[in-house]
SERO-4910 file (N, C-alpha, C, O; in steps of 0.05 Angstrom, whole numbers):
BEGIN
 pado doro    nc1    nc2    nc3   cac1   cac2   cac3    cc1    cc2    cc3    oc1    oc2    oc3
  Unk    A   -354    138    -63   -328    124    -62   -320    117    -34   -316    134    -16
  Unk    A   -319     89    -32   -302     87      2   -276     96     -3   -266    101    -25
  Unk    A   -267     96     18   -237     99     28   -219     72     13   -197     79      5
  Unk    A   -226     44      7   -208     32     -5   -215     21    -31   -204      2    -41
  Unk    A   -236     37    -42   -244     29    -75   -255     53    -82   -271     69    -72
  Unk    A   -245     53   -101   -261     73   -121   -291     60   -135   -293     36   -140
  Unk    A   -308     74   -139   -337     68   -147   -337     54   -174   -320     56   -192
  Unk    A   -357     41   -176   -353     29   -203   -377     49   -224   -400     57   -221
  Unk    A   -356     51   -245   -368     67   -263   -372     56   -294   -377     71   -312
  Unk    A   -369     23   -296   -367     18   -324   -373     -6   -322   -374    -15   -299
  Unk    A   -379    -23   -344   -388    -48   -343   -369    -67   -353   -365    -72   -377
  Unk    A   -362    -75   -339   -333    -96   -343   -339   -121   -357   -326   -132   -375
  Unk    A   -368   -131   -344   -371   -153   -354   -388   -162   -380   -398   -184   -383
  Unk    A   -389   -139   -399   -398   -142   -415   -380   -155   -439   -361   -142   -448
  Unk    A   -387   -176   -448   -371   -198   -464   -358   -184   -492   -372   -170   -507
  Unk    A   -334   -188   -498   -326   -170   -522   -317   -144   -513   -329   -124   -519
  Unk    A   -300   -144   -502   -284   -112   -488   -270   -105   -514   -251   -117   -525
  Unk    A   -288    -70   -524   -286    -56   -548   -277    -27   -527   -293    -16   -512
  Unk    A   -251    -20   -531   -234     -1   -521   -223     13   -541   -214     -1   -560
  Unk    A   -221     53   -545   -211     57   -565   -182     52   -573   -170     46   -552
  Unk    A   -171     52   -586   -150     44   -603   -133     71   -615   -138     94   -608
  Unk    A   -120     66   -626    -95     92   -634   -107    117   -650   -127    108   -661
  Unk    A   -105    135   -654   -116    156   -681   -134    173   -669   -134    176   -645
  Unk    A   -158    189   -691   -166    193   -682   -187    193   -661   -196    213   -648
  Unk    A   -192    170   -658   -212    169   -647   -202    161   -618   -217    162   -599
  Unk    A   -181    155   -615   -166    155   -590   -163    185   -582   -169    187   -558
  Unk    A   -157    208   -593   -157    223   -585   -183    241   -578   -183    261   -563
  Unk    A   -207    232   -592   -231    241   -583   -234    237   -553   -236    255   -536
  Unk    A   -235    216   -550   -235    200   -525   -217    216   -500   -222    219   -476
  Unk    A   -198    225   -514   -180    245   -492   -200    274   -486   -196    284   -464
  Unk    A   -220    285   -501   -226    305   -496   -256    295   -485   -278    296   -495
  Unk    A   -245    284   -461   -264    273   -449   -286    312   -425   -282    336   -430
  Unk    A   -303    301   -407   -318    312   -393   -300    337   -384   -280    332   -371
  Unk    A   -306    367   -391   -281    377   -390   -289    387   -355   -272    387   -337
  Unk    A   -310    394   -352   -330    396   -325   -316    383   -304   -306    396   -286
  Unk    A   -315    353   -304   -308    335   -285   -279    342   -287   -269    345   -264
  Unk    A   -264    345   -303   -235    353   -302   -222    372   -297   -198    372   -293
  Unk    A   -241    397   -296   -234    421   -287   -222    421   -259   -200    429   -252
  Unk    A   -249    406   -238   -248    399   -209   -226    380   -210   -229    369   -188
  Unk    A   -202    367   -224   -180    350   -212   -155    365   -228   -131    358   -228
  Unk    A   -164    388   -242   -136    398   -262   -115    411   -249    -94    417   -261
  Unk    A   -118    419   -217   -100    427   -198    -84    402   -181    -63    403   -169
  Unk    A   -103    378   -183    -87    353   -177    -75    337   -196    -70    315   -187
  Unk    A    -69    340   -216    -64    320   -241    -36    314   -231    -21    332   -223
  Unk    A    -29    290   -230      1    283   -224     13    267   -247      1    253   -263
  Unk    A     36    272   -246     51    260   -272     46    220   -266     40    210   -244
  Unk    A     48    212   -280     36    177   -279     58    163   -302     61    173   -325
  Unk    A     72    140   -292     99    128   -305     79     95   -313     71     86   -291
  Unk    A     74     84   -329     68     57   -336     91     49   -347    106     58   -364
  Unk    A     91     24   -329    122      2   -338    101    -12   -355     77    -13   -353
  Unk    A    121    -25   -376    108    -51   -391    132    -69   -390    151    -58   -400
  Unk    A    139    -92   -381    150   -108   -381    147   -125   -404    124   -133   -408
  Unk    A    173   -136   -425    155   -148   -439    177   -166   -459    189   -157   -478
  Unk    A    176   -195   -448    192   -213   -459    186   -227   -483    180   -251   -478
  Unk    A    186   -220   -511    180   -227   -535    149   -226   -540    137   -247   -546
  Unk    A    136   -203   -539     99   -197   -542     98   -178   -568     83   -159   -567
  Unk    A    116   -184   -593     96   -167   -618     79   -175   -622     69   -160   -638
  Unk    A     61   -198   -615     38   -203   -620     17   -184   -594     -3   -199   -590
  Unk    A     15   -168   -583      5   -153   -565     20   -131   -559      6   -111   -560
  Unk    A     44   -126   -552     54    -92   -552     49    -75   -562     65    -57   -560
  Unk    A     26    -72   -581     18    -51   -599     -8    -42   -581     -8    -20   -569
  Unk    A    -33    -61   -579    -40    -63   -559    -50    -46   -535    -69    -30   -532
  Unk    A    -31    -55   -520    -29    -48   -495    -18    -14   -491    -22      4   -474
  Unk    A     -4    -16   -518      7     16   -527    -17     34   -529    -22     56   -519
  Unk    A    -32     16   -546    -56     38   -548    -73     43   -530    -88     62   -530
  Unk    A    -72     30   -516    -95     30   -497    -85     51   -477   -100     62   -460
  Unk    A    -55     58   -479    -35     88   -456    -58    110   -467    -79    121   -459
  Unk    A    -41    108   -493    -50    129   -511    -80    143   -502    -87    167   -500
  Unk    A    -97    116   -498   -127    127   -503   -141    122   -479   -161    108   -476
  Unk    A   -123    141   -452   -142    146   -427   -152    166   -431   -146    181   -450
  Unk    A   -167    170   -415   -179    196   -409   -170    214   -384   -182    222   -364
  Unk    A   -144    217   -392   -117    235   -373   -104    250   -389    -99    239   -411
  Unk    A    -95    280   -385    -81    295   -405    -52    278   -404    -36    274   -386
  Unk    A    -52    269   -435    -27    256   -444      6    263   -429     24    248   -422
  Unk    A      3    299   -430     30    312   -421     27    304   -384     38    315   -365
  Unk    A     10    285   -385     17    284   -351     21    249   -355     16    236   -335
  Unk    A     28    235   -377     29    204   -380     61    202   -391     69    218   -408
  Unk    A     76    186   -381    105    175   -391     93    145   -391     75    136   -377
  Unk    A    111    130   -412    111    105   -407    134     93   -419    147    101   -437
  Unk    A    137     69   -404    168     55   -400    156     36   -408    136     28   -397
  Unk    A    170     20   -438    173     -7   -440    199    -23   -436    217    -17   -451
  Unk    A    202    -42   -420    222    -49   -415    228    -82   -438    212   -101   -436
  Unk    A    247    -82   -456    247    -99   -476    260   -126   -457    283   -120   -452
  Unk    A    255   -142   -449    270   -162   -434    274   -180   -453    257   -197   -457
  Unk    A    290   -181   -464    308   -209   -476    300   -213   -498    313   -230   -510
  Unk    A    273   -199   -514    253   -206   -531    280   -216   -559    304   -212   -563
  Unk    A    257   -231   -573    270   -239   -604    260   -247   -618    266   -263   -635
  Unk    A    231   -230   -612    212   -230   -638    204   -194   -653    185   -186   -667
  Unk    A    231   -178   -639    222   -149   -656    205   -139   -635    188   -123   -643
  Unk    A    204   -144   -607    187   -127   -603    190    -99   -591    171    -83   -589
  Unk    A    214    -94   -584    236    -71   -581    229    -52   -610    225    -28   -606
  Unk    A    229    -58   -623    228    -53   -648    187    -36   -659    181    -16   -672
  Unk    A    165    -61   -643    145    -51   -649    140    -20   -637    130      0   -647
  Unk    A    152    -24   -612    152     -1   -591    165     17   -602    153     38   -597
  Unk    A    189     21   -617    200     43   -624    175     58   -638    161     77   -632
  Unk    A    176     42   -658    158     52   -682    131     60   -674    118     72   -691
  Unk    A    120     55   -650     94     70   -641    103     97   -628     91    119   -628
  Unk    A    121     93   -620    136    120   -610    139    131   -637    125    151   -639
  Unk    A    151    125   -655    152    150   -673    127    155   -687    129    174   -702
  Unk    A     94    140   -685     82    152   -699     62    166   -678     45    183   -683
  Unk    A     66    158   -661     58    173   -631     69    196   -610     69    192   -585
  Unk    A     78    224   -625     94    232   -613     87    248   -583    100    257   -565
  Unk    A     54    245   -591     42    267   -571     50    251   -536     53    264   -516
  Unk    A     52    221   -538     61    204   -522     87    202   -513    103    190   -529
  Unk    A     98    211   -489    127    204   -477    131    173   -472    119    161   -455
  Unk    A    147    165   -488    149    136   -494    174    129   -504    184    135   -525
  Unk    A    186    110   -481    216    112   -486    220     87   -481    210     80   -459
  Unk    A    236     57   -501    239     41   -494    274     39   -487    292     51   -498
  Unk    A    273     12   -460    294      7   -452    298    -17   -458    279    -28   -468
  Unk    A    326    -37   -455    322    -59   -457    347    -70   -425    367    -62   -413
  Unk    A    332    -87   -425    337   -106   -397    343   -137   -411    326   -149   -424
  Unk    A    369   -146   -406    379   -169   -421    378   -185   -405    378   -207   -417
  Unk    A    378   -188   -379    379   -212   -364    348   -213   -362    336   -194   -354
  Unk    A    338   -233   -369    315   -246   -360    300   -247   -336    315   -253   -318
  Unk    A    272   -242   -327    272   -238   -300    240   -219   -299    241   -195   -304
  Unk    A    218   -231   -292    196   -208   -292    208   -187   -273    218   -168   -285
  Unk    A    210   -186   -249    218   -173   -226    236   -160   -238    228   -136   -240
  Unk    A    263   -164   -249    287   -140   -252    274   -124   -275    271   -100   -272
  Unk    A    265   -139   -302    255   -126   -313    236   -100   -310    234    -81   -326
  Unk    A    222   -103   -286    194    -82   -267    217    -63   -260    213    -40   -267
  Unk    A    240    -69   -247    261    -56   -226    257    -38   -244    243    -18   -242
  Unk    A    273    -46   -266    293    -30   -301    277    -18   -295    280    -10   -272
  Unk    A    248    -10   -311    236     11   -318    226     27   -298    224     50   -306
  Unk    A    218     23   -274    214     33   -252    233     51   -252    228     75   -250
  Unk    A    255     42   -255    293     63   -246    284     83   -271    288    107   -267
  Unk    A    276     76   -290    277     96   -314    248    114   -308    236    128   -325
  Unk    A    242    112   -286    211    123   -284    213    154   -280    235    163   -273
  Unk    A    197    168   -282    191    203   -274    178    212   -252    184    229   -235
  Unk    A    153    192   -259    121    197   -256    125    183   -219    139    166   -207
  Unk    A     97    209   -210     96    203   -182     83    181   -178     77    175   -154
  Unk    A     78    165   -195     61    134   -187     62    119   -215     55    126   -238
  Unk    A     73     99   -206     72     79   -224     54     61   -228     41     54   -209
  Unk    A     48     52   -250     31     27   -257     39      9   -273     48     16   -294
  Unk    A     37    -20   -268     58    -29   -272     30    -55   -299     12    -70   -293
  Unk    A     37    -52   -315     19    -66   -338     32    -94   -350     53    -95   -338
  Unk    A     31   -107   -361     35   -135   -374     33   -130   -405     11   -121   -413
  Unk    A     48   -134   -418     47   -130   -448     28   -135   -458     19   -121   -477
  Unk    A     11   -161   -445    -12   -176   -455    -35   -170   -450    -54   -185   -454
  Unk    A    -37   -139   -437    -61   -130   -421    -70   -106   -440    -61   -107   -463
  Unk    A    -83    -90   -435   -103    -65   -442   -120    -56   -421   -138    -69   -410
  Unk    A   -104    -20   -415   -125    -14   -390   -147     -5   -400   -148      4   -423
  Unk    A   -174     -4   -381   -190      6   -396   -189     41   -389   -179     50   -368
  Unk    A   -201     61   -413   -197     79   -414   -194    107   -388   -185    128   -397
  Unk    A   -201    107   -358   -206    118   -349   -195    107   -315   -202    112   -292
  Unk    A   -170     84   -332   -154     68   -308   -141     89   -295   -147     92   -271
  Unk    A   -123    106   -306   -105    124   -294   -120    148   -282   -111    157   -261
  Unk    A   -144    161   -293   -156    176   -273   -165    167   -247   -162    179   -225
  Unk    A   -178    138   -251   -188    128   -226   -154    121   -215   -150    132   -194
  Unk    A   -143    112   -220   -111    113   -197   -104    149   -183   -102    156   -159
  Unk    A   -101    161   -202    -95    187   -184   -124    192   -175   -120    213   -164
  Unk    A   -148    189   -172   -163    195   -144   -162    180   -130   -167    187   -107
  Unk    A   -157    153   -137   -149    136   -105   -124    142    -95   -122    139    -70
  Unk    A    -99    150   -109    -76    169    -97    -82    189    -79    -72    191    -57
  Unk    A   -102    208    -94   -103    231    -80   -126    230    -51   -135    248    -37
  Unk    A   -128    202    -50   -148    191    -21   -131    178      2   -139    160     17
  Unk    A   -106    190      4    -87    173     17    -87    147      9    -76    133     26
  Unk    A    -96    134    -12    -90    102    -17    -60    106    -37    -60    112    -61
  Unk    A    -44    102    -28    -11    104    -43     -5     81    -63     14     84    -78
  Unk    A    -19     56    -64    -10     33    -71    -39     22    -64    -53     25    -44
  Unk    A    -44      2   -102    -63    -23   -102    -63    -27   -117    -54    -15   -136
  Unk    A    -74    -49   -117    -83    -72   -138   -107    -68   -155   -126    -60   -142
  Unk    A   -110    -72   -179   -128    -64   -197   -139    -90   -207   -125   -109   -212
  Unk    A   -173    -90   -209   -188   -104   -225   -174   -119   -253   -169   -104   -271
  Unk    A   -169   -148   -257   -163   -158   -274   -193   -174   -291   -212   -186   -280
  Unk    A   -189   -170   -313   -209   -189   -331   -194   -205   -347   -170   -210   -345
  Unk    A   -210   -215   -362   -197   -236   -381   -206   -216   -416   -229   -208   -420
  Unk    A   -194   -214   -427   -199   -201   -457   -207   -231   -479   -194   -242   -496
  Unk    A   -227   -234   -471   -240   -247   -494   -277   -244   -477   -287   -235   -456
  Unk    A   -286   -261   -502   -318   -271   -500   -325   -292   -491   -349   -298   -487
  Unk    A   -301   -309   -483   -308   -335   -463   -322   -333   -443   -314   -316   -428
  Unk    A   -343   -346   -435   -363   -341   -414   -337   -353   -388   -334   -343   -366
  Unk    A   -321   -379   -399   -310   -391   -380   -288   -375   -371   -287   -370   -347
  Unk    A   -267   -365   -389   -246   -345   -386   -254   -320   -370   -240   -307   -354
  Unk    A   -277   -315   -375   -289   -277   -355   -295   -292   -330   -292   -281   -309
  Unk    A   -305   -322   -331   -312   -332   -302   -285   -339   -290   -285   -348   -267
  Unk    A   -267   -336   -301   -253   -351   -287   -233   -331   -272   -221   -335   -250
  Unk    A   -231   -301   -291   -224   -281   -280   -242   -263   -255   -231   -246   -241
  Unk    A   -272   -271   -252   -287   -258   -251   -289   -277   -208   -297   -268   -187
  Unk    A   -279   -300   -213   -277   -321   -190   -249   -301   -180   -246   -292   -157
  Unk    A   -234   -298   -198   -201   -296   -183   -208   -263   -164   -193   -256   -146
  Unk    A   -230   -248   -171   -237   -225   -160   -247   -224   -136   -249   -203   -122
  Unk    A   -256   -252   -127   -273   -243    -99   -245   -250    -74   -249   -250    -50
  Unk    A   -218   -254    -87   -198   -247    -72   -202   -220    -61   -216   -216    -41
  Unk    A   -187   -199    -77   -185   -176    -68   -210   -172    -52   -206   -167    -28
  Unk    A   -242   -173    -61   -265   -168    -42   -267   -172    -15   -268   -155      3
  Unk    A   -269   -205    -14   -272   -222     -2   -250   -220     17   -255   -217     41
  Unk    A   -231   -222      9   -203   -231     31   -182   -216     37   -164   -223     52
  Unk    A   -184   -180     21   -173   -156     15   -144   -169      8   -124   -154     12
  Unk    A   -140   -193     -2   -118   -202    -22   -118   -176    -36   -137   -161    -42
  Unk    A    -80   -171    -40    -72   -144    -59    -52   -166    -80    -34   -180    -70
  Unk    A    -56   -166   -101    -45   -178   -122    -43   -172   -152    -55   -152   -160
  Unk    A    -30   -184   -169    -20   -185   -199    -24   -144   -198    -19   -129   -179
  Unk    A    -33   -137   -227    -20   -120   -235    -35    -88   -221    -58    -81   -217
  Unk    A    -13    -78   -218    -15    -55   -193    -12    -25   -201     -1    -17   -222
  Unk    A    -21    -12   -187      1     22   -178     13     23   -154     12      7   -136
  Unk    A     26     47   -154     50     46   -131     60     77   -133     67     91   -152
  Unk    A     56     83   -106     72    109   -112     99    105   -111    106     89    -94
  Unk    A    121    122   -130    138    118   -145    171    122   -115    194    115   -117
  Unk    A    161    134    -98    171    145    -72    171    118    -49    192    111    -38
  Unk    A    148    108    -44    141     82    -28    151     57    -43    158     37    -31
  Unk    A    150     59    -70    157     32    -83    198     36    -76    211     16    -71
  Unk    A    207     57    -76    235     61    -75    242     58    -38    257     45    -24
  Unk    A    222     78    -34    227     53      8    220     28      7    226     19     29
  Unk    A    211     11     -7    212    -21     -8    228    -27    -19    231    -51    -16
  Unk    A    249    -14    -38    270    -36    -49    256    -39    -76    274    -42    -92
  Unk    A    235    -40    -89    220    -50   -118    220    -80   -105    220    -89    -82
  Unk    A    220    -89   -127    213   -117   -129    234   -143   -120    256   -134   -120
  Unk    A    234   -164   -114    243   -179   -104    258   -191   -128    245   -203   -145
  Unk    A    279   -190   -129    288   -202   -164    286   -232   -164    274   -242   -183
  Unk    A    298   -252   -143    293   -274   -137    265   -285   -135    260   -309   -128
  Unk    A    248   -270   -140    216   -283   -149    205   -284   -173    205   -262   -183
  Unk    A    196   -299   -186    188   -314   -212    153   -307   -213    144   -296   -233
  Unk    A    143   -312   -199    112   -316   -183    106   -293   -170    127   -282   -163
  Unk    A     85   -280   -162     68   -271   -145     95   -246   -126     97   -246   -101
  Unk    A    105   -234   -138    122   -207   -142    106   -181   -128    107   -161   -113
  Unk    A     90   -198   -145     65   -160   -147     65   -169   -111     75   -155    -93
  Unk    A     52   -196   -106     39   -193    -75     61   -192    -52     58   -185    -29
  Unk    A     84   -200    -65     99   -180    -44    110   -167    -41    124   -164    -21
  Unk    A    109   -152    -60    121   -128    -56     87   -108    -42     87    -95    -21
  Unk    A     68   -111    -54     41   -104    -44     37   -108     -7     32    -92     11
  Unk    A     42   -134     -9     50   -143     31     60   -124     44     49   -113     64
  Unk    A     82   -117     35    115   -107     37    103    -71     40    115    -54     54
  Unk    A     86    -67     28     82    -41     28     55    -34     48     50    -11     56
  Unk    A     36    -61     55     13    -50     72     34    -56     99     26    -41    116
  Unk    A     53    -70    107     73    -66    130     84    -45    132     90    -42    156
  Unk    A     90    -31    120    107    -13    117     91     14    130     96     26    151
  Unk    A     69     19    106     53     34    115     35     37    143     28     58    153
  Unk    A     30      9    153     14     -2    184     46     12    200     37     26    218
  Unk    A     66     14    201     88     17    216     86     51    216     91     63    238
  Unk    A     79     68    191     83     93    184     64    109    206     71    128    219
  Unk    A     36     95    207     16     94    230      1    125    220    -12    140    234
  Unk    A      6    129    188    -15    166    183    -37    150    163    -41    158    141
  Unk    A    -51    126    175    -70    125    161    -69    117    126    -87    116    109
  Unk    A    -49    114    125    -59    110     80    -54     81     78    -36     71     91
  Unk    A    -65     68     64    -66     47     65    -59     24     40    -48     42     27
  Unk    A    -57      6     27    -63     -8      0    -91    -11     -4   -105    -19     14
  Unk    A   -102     -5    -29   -127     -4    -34   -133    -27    -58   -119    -47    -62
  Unk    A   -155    -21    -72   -164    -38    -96   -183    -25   -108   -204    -16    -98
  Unk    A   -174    -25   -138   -191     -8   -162   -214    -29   -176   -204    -37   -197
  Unk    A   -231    -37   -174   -248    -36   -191   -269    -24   -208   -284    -36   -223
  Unk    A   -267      3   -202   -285     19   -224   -272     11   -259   -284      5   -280
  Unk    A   -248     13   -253   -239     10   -287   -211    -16   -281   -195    -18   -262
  Unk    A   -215    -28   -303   -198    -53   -303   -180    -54   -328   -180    -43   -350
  Unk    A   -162    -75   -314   -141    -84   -338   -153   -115   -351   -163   -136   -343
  Unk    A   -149   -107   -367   -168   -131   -400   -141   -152   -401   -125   -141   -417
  Unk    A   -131   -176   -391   -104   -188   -398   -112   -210   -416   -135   -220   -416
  Unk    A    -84   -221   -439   -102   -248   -447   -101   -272   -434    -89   -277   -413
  Unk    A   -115   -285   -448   -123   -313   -423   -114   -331   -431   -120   -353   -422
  Unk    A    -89   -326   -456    -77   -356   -468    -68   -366   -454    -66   -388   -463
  Unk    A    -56   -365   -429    -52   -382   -414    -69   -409   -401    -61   -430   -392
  Unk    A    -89   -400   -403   -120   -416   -402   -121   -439   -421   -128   -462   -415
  Unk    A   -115   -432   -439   -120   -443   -465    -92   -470   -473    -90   -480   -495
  Unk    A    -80   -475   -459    -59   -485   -461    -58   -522   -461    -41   -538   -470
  Unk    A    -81   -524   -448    -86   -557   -452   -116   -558   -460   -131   -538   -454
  Unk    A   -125   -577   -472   -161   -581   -485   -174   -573   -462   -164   -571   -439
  Unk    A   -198   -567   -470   -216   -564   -447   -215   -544   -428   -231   -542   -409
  Unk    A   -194   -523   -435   -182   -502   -410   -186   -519   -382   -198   -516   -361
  Unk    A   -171   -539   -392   -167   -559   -358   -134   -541   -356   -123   -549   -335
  Unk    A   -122   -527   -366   -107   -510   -354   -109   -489   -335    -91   -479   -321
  Unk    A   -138   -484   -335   -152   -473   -309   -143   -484   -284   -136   -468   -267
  Unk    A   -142   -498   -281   -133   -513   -267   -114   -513   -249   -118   -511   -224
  Unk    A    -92   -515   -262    -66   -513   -260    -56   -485   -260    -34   -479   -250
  Unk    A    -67   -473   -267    -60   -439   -268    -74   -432   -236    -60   -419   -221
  Unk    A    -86   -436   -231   -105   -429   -204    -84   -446   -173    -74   -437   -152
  Unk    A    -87   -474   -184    -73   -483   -160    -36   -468   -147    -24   -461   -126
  Unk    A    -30   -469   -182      0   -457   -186    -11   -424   -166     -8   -422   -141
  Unk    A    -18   -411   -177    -28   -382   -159    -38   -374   -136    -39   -351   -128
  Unk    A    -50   -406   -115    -66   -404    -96    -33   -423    -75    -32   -429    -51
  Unk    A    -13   -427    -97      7   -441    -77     26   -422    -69     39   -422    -48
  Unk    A     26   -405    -89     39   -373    -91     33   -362    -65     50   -360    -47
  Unk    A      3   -352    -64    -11   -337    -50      7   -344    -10     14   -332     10
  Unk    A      7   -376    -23      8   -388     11     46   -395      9     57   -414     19
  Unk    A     57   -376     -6     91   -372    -13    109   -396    -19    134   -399    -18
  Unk    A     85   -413    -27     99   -437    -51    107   -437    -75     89   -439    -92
  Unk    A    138   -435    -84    139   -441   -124    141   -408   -131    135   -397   -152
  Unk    A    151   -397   -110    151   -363   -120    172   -360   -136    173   -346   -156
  Unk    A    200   -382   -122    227   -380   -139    234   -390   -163    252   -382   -178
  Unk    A    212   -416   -166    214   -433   -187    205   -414   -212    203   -390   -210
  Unk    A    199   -431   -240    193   -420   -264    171   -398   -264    155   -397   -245
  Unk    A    169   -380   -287    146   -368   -288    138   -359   -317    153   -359   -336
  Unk    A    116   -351   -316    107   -350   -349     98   -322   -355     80   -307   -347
  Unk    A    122   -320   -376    118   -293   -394    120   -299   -423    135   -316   -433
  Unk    A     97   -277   -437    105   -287   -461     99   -306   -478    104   -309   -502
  Unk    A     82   -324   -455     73   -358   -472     94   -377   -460     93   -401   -464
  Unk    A    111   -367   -447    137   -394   -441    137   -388   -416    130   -366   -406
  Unk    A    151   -417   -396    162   -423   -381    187   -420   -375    205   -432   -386
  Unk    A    189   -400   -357    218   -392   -356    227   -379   -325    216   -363   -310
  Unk    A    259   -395   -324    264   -394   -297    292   -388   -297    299   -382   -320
  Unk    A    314   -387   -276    337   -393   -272    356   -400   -290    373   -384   -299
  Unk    A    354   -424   -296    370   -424   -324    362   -419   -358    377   -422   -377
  Unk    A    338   -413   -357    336   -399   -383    345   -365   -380    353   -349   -397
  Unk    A    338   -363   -352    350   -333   -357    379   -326   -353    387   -305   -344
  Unk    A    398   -353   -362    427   -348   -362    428   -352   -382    447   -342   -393
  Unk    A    404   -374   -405    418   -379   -429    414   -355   -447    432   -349   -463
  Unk    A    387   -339   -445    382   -318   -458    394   -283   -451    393   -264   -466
  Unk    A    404   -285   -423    431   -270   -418    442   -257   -439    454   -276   -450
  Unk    A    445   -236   -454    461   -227   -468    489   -214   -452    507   -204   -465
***
């Protein structure tokens, strides 16, 4: 393991990402290597996952399961879904996994004003856990995400950015996630969906509520400054041993995934702090400023 990645231990790119799922066999999966866990059972730190999540019953079950079925003792996992404005029940799916999931600390909130960023704030404020991870309704970590975060925690790396894929079999969708990676490599870009220790994310303020766009990277910025100022060495890092699976319908949005396109330039204008304030897409929709007054409760 270097100092700003953890080793890669799994094959990401194998087409068709099959992750366990709720029941038993999710919980097999918990009684993972008991050997290798012995040597970290004096470091185990409590771990808070926000889910942000503006109308996703079609995926909040999901992404639920995929908490459920790390390979981390559960009593050291809380997770926060934050219901933002939803009005398709999905406040509702989340309860109900909570109640048939009790071994899981899982508590939903709801956040009425519209807003990825305030939404992140909400559940963050409702957080426990010494590091947060901050997930997308539309995502699935893979099994052994949260162990690899607390050993890059416990390496002085406080805060990074994690390996994104695309959750399907598209050769073009995994390429297209698989292009957006030689950021972080290549250019030690820290971006989209993260951890944070729960202490450093509260000396930055959380999130920028006036940002629509590219949130994660500055508050991520915001924290390798912070830390360069602190001058003890810990730094922002990047996980790719184990990744987050997101979907790619956004891809899919004009023929031809010529929405590639437009999703890439929109993100590479971001990067260079263009269109951060303007609209942003959760959920399948476009949504900005004044939809988040009309949907305001």
């Amino acid at each position: 393991m270097t100092q700003h990645d953890v080793g890669k231990t799994e094959n990401v790119n194998a087409p068709g990402i099959s992750w366990p799922t709720t029941g038993d066999a999710a919980h097999e999966t918990n009684e993972y290597d008991m050997n290798e866990m012995s040597e970290m059972s004096d470091r185990n730190v409590r771990v808070t996952i926000v889910i942000p999540a503006h109308s996703e019953a079609s995926y909040i079950e999901a992404a639920l399961a995929s908490v459920i079925a790390q390979e981390y003792p559960l009593q050291f996992i809380e997770c926060v879904v934050v219901d933002n404005a939803s009005t398709d029940g999905t406040a509702q799916i989340a309860e109900e996994f909570a109640r048939q999931h009790s071994t899981l600390n899982l508590i939903v909130v709801a956040e009425p004003t519209l807003g990825v960023s305030r939404a992140k704030n909400r559940g963050a404020r409702e957080a426990t856990g010494t590091i947060l991870i901050f997930l997308d309704a539309d995502s699935r970590m893979s099994p052994r995400l949260v162990r690899d975060v607390v050993v890059q925690y416990h390496a002085d790396i406080p805060a990074g950015s994690i390996r994104i894929v695309a959750d399907s079999n598209s050769r073009i969708e995994r390429g297209f996630f698989d292009l957006l990676e030689l950021g972080p490599v290549l250019l030690g870009t820290r971006a989209q969906m993260f951890y944070c220790d729960r202490a450093l994310f509260t000396a930055l303020g959380g999130f920028n509520e006036a940002l629509h766009l590219a949130e994660d990277m500055d508050l991520l910025s915001r924290a390798r400054q912070y830390l360069r100022l602190e001058g003890k060495g810990a730094t922002v890092g990047h996980i790719h041993s184990s990744t987050i699976a997101t979907s790619p319908r956004r891809l899919r949005t004009r023929p031809y995934h010529l929405s590639m396109l437009t999703t890439f330039v929109r993100w590479a204008l971001a990067f260079a702090g263009v269109g951060r304030k303007r609209t942003y897409s959760m959920g399948g929709r476009r949504m900005g400023r004044r939809n988040s007054r009309t949907m305001a409760r």
